[in-house]
C-alpha positions as CSV (number, residue, x, y, z in Angstrom):
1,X,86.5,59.3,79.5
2,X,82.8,59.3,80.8
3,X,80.2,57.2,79.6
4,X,79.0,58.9,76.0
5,X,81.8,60.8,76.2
6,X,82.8,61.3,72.7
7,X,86.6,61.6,71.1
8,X,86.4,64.1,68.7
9,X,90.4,64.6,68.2
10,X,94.1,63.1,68.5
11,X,97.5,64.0,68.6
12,X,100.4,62.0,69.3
13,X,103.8,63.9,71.0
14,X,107.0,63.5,69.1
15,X,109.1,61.0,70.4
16,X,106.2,59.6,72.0
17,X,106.4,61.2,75.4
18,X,102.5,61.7,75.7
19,X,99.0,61.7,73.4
20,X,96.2,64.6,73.7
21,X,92.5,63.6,73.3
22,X,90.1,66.0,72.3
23,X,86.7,64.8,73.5
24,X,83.0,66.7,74.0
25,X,83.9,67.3,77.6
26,X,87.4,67.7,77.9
27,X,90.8,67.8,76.7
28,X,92.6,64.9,78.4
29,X,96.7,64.1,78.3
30,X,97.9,61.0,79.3
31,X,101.6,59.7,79.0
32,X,102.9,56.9,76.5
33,X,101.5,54.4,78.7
34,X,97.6,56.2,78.7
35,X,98.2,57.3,82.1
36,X,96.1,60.2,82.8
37,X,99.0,63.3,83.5
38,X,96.0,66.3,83.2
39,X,93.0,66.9,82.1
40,X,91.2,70.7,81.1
41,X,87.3,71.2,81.1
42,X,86.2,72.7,77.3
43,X,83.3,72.5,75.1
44,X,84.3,70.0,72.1
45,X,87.6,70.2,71.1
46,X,87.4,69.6,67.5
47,X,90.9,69.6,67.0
48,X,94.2,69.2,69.2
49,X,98.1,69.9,68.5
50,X,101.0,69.8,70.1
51,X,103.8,71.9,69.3
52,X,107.2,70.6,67.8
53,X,108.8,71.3,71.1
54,X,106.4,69.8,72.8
55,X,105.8,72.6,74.6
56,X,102.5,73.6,74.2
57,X,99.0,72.1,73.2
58,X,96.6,73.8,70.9
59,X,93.3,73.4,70.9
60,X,89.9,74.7,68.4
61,X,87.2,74.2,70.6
62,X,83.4,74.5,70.4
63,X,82.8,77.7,72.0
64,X,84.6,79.2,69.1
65,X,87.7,79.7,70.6
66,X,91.6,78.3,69.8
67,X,93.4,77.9,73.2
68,X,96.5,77.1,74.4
69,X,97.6,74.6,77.0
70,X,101.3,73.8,78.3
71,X,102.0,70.5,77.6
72,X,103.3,69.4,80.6
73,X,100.7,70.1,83.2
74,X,97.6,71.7,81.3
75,X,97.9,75.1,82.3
76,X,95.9,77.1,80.4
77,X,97.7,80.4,78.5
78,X,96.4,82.0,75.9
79,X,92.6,82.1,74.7
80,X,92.2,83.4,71.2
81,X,88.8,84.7,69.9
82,X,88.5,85.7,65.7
83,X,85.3,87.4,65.1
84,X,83.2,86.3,61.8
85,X,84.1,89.7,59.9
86,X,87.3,88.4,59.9
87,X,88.3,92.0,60.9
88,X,87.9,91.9,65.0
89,X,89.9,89.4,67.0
90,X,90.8,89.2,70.5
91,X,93.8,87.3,72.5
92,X,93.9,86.9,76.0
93,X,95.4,85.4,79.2
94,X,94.0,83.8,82.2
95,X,94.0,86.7,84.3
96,X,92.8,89.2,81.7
97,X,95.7,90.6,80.0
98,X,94.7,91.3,76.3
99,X,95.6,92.2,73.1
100,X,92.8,93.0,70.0
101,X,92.1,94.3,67.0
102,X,91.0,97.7,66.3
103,X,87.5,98.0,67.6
104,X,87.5,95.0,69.3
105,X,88.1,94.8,72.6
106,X,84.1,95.1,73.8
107,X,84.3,91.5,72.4
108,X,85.4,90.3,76.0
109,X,85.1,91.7,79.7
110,X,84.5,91.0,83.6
111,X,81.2,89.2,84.1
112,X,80.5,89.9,88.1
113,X,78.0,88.3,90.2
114,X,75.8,90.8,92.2
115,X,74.0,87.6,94.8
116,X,71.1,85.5,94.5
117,X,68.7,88.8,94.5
118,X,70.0,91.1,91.8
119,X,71.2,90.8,88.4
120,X,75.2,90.2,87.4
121,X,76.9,92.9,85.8
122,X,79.0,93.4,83.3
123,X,81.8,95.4,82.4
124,X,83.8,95.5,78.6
125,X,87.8,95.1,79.1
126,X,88.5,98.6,78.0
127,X,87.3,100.1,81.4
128,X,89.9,98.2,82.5
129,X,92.4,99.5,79.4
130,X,95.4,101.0,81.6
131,X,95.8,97.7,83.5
132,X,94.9,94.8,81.7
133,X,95.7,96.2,77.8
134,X,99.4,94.7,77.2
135,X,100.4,93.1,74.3
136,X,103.6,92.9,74.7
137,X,102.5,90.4,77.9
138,X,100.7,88.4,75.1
139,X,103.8,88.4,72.8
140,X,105.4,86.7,75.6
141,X,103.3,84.0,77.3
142,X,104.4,80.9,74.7
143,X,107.5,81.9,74.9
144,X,107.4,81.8,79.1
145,X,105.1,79.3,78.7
146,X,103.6,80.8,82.1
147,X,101.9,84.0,83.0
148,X,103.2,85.7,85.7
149,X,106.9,85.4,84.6
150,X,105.6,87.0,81.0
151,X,104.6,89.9,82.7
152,X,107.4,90.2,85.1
153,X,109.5,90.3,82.0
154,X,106.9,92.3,80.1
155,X,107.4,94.8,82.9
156,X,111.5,94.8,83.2
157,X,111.6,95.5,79.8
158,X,109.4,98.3,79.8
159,X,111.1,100.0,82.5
160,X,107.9,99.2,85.0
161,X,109.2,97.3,87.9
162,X,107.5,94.6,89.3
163,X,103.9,96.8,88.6
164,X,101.2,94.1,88.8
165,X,97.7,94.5,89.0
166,X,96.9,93.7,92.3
167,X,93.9,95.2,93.1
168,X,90.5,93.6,92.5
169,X,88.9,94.4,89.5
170,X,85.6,95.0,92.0
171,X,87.6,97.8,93.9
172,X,87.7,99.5,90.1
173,X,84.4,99.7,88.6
174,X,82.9,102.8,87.1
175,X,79.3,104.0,87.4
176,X,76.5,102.3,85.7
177,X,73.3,104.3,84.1
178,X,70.0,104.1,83.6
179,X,67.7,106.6,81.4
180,X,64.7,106.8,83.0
181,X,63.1,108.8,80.7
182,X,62.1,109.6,77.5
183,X,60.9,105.8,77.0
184,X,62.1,103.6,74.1
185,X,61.2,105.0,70.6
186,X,59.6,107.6,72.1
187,X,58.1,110.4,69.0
188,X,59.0,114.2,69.8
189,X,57.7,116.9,68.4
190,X,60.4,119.6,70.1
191,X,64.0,120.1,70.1
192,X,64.1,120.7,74.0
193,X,64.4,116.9,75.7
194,X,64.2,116.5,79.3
195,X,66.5,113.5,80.3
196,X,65.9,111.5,83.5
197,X,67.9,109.1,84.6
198,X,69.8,107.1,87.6
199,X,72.8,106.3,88.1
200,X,74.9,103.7,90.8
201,X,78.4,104.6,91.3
202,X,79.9,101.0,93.0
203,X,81.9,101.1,96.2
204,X,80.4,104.5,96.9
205,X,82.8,106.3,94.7
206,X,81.5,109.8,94.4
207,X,80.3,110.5,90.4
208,X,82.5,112.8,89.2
209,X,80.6,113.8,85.5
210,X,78.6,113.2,83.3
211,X,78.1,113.3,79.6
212,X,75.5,114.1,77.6
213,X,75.1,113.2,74.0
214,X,73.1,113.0,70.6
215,X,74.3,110.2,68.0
216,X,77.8,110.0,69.8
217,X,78.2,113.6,69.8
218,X,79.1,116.0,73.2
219,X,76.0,118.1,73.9
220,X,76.8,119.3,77.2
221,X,78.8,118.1,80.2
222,X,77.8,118.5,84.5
223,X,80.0,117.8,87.0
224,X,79.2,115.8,89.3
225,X,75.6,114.0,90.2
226,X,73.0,114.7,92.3
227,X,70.0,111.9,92.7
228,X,67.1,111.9,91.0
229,X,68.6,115.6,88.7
230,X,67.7,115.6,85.4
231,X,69.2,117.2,82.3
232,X,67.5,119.8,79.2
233,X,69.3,119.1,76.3
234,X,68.7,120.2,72.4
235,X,68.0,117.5,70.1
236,X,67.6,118.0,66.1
237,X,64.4,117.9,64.3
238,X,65.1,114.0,63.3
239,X,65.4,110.6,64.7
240,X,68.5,110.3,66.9
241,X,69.8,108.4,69.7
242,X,70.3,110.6,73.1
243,X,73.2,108.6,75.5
244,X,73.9,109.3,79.0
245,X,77.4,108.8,80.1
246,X,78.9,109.2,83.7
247,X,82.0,109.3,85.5
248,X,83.9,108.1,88.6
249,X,87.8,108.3,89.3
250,X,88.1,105.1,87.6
251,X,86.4,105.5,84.6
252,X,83.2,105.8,82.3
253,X,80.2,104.1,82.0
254,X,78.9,102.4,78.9
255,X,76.2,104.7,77.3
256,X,72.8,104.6,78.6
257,X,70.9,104.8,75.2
258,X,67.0,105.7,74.0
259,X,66.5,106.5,70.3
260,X,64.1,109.3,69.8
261,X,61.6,109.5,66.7
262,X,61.0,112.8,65.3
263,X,57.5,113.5,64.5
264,X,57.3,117.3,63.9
265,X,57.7,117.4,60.7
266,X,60.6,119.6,58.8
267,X,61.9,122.3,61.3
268,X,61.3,125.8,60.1
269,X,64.0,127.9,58.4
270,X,65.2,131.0,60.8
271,X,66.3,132.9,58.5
272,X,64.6,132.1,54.6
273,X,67.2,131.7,52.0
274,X,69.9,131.4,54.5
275,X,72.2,128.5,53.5
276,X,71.7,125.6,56.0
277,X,74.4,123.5,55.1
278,X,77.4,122.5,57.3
279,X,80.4,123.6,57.5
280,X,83.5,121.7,57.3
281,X,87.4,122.1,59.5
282,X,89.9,120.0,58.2
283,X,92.9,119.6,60.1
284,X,95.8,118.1,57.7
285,X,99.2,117.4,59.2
286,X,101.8,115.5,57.3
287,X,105.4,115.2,58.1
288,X,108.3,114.0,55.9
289,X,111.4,116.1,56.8
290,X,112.7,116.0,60.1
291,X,115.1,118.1,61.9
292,X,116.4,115.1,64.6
293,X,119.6,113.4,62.7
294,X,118.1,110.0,64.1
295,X,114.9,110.2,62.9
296,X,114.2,108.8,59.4
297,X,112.2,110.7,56.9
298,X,109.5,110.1,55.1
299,X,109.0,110.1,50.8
300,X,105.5,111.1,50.9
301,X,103.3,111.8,54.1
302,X,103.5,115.8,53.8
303,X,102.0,115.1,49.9
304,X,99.4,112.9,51.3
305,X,98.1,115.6,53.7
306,X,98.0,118.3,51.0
307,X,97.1,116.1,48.6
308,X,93.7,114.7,51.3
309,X,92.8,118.2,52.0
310,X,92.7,119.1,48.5
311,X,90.4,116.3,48.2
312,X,88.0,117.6,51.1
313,X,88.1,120.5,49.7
314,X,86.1,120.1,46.7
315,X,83.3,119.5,48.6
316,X,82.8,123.0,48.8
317,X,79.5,124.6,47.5
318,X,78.4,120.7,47.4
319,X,77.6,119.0,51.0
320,X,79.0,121.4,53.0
321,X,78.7,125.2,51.9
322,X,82.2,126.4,53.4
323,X,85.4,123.8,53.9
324,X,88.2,125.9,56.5
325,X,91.7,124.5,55.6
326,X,94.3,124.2,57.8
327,X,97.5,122.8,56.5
328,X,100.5,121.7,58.1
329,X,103.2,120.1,56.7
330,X,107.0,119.6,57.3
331,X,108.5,122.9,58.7
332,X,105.1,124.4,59.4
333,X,104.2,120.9,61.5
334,X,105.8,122.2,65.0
335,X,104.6,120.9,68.5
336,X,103.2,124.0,69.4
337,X,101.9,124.8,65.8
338,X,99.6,121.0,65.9
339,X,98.1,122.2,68.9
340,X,97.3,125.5,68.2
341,X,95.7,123.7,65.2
342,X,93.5,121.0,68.0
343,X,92.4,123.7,69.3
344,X,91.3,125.6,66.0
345,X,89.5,122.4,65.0
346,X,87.7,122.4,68.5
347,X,86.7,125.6,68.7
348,X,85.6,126.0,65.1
349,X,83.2,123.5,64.7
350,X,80.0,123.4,66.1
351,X,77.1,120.6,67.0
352,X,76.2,121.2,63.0
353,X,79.4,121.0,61.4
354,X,81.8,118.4,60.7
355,X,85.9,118.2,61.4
356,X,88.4,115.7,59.5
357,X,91.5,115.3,61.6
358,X,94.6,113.9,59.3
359,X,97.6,112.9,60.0
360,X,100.7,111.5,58.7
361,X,103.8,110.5,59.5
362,X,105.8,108.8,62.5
363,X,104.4,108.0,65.5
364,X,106.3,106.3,68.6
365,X,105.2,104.5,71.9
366,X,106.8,105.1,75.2
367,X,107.7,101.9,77.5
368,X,104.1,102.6,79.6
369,X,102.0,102.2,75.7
370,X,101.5,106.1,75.1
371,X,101.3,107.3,72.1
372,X,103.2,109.9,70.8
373,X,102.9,111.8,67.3
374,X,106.3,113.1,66.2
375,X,106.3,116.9,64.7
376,X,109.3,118.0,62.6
377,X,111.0,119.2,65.6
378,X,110.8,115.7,67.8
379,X,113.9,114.4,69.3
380,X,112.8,110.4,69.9
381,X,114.7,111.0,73.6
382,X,112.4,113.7,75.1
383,X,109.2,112.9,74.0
384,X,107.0,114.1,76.2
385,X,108.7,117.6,75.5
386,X,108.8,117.5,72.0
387,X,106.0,115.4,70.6
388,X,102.5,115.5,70.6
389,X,100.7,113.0,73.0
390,X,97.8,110.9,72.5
391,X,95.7,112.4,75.0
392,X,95.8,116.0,73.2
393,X,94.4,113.8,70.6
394,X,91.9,112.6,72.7
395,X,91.0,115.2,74.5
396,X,89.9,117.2,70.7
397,X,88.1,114.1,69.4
398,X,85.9,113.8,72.9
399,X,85.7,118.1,73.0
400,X,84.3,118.6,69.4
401,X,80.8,119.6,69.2
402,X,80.0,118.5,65.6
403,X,81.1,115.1,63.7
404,X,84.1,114.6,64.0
405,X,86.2,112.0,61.6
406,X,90.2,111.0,62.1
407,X,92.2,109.6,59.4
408,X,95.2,108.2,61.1
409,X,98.5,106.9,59.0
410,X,101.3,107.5,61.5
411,X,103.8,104.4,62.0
412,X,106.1,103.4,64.2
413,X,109.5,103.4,65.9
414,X,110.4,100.2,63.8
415,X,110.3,102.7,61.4
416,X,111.6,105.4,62.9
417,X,115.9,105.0,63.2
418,X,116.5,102.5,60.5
419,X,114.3,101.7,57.1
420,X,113.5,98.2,57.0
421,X,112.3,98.7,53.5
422,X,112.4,102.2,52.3
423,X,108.9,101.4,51.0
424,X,107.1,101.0,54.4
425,X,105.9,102.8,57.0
426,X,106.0,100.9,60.4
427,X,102.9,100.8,62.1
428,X,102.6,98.7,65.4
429,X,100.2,97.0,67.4
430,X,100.6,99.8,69.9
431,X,98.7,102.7,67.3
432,X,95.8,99.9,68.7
433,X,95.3,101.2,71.8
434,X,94.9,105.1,70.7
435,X,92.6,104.0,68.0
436,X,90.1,102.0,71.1
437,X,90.7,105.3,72.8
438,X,89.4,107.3,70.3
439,X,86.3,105.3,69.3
440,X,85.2,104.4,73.0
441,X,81.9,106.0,74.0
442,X,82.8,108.8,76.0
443,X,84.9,110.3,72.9
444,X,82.7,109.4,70.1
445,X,84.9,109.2,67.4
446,X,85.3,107.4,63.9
447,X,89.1,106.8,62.8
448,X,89.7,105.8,59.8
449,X,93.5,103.6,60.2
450,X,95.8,103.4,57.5
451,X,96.6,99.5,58.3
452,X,95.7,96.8,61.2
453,X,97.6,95.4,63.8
454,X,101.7,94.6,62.9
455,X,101.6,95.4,59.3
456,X,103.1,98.0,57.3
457,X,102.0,101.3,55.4
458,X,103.0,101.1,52.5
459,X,103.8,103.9,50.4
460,X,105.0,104.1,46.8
461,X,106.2,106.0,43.6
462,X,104.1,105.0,41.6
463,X,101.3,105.7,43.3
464,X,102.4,109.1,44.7
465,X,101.0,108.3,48.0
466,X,100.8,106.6,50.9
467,X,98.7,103.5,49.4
468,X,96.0,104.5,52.5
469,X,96.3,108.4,51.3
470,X,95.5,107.5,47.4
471,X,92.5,105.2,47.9
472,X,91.3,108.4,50.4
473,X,91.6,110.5,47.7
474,X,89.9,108.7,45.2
475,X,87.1,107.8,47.4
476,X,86.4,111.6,48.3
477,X,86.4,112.5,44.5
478,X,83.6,110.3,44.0
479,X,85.3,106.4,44.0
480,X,83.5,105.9,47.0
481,X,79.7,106.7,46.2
482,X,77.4,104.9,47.8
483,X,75.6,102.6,45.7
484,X,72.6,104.2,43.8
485,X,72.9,107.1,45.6
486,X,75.0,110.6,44.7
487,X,76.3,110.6,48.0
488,X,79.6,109.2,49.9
489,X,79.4,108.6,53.2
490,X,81.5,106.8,56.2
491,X,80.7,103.5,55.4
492,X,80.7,103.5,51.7
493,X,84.3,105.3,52.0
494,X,85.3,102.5,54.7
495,X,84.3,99.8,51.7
496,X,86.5,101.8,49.2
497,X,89.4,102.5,51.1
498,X,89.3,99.0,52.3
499,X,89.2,97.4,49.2
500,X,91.4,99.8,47.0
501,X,94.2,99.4,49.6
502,X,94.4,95.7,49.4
503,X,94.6,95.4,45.8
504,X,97.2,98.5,45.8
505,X,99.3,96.5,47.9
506,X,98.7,92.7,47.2
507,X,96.9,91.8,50.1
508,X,100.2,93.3,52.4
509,X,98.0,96.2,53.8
510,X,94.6,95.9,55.5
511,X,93.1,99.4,56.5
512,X,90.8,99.5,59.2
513,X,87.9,101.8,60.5
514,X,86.3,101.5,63.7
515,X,83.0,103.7,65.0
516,X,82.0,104.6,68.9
517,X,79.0,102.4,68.9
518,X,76.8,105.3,68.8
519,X,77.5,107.1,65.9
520,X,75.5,106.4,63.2
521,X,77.0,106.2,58.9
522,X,76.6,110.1,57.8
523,X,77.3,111.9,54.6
524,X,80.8,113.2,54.3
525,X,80.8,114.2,50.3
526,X,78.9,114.3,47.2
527,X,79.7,113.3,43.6
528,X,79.4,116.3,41.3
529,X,78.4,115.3,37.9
């Protein structure tokens, strides 16, 4: 130890083969003589462990972090991050293979020096999803007790060779943006906006898009970039926040933001006595029955989407002045019939209305992480053919002009051949990465999941329900009304839900909802006294 160097925590190997120090500086191991064997640069490690096996050392440290160590040569593993919400957390390895929470994966990223004469930059993990998102890596780095043979395994068992990631994350980057104008809080008194802005594209990679958008929501896409071009878009007669997204082969930017203050007062009615109100598209899809001999059905997700539309659609005549249903469930819940329904829900809804997409039921992973939904045709051997892929999912959620909401409760293959109890749905760590997906920028949505990360959803006869489905249901007939206020909106639902689910289920289930980090609470109901 240096002088002033402080020991903050001990531990003491079993059988004596070695004790840890945790000091203000450093974690330090020595042998059973107080030989120095290794030593790892930290800030305060308030506490140290070593395993049973002495395998691996543990460590809390000061940055707020818990990371592991092997015990034999200090080799650092795993670094774990838990958020203060005690919602978000984040695990990762040396080299940037992660695993998170819903909605939390902005917690970490590549931090890249630029030279003495420009500022660094800074890129979240998810631009980096496809390569560096793989939990089951993470699941097996203690167990390896090294890196690169937990992904070589990682990889054999997923069918992926010996795939690597190889190239340089500075080969990789997408575009960064710059609004240029309208200034910060600017006030407007007109709908029509003129956007300018810049945008650098590193490595020369030609730009490929880019998005426009009002509180997280599509108002009009351009291919490709021209220097200097700049963009007419229609804002509403309120405050909002305009973003400016673009596009390279490898990816999207983070959103170049401005919030815009309305100062024109309340917009003229076109048409007097016209009824102004939104419109809302609810896409329900629940299946329980399934035609595949090896595929397990389900007790109650076709009730729960019948039984959640229902729900939404009481709010007819009240926020919204129309709600369009369309149901599918068991039978009617093809492959072809779900799409035919995306696409419905896309072109229905415009930049004033608002779409709820619902669905229940299994959902299964393929070894390279996508997600597949299974219709009551699937057969769990051709997925690709018979199920309904994540990225039609995607695509809709990014596509949709107006608000769009997604209430997800589709488990897993755990799930999916045998019941482990004939109570639960599986849902993996895997529905994880579709959820990130959905919520990132660049597809704006707000998904509402019906539990986190390795638990299951539970459903239940004496509830009816999925547990997830019954607290929606409540909430949306007025459980969920914002405090002294008639209305129920995202948030106040997202309290409910949360809350109502946990004491349901003892604690077992933990629903989660996650927002693009532009779109801002809104109204989705209102009580009727």
């Amino acid at each position: 130890m240096k002088q002033n160097e402080r020991c903050q925590s001990a531990d003491i190997a079993i059988g004596g083969q070695g004790i840890v120090l945790g000091t203000d500086l450093a974690i330090y191991c020595t042998d059973a003589d107080g030989n120095k064997q290794w030593s790892a640069p930290v800030r305060t490690a308030w506490c140290v462990k070593i395993d049973e096996l002495n395998q691996v050392v543990a460590a809390g440290l000061g940055d707020g972090t818990i990371r592991w160590y092997r015990f034999r040569d200090g080799k650092p593993l795993l670094t774990l991050y838990l958020h203060s919400d005690n919602e978000r957390w984040v695990l990762w390895t040396p080299s940037g293979y992660y695993d998170a929470a819903p909605g939390a994966e902005d917690l970490i990223g590549w931090h890249l020096n630029n030279g003495p004469d420009r500022e660094a930059s800074y890129y979240p993990a998810p631009k980096f999803r496809d390569t560096y998102y793989r939990p089951d890596v993470i699941d097996l780095v203690l167990e390896t007790l090294d890196e690169v043979t937990a992904l070589r395994q990682a990889n054999e068992n997923a069918g992926r060779g010996s795939e690597v990631a190889t190239r340089s994350i500075t080969t990789q980057l997408p575009p960064t943006v710059r609004i240029l104008s309208p200034g910060p809080d600017t006030e407007v008194s007109s709908t029509t906006l003129t956007l300018g802005y810049s945008i650098d594209s590193p490595n020369g990679e030609p730009v490929t898009g880019v998005r426009l958008q009002v509180d997280g929501r599509p108002v009009a896409t351009e291919r490709g970039f021209v220097p200097g071009q700049k963009s007419v878009i229609t804002i509403p007669a309120a405050n909002c926040v305009v973003s400016v997204i673009a596009e390279n082969r490898f990816g999207a930017s983070d959103p170049a933001t401005v919030q815009v203050r309305w100062s024109g007062g309340v917009a003229p009615v076109a048409q007097p006595g016209l009824d102004t109100r939104p419109v809302l598209y609810v896409l329900s899809i629940g299946v329980s029955q399934y035609a595949h001999a090896d595929v397990k059905d389900l007790d109650y997700a076709a009730k729960d989407a019948r039984d959640f539309a229902a729900a939404a659609a009481l709010q007819k005549g009240l926020l919204f002045r129309d709600v369009q249903l369309k149901i599918l469930t068991d039978a009617d819940a093809t492959k072809d019939n779900i799409l035919d329904g995306l696409d419905w829900l896309q072109k229905q809804t415009t930049s004033r209305d608002v779409a709820f997409l619902y669905f229940a039921g299994h959902g299964v992973d393929d070894n390279a992480q996508n997600f597949f939904f299974l219709p009551t045709g699937a057969d769990p051997k051709a997925l690709r053919r018979s199920c309904v892929e994540h990225g039609s999912l995607q695509s809709t959620v990014a596509s949709v002009p107006g608000k769009i909401v997604v209430f997800m409760d589709a488990c897993h293959s755990g799930g999916l051949m045998k019941a482990i109890n004939p109570n639960r749905r599986n849902l993996t760590h895997d529905v994880v990465k579709v959820v990130n997906e959905l919520i990132s920028a660049e597809n704006g949505g707000v998904v509402f999941c019906s539990a986190t990360s390795r638990q299951y959803a539970l459903e239940d006869a004496r509830w009816g329900n999925g547990a997830f489905t019954k607290a929606l249901v409540e909430g949306l007939t007025g459980k969920a009304k914002a405090a002294g206020s008639d209305r129920i909106t995202l948030k106040s639902l997202d309290v409910y839900v949360s809350e109502r689910v946990k004491e349901l289920t003892g604690g077992e289930q933990s629903p989660t909802t996650v927002y693009s980090v532009d779109v801002p609470d809104f109204p989705i109901g209102i009580v009727k006294y």
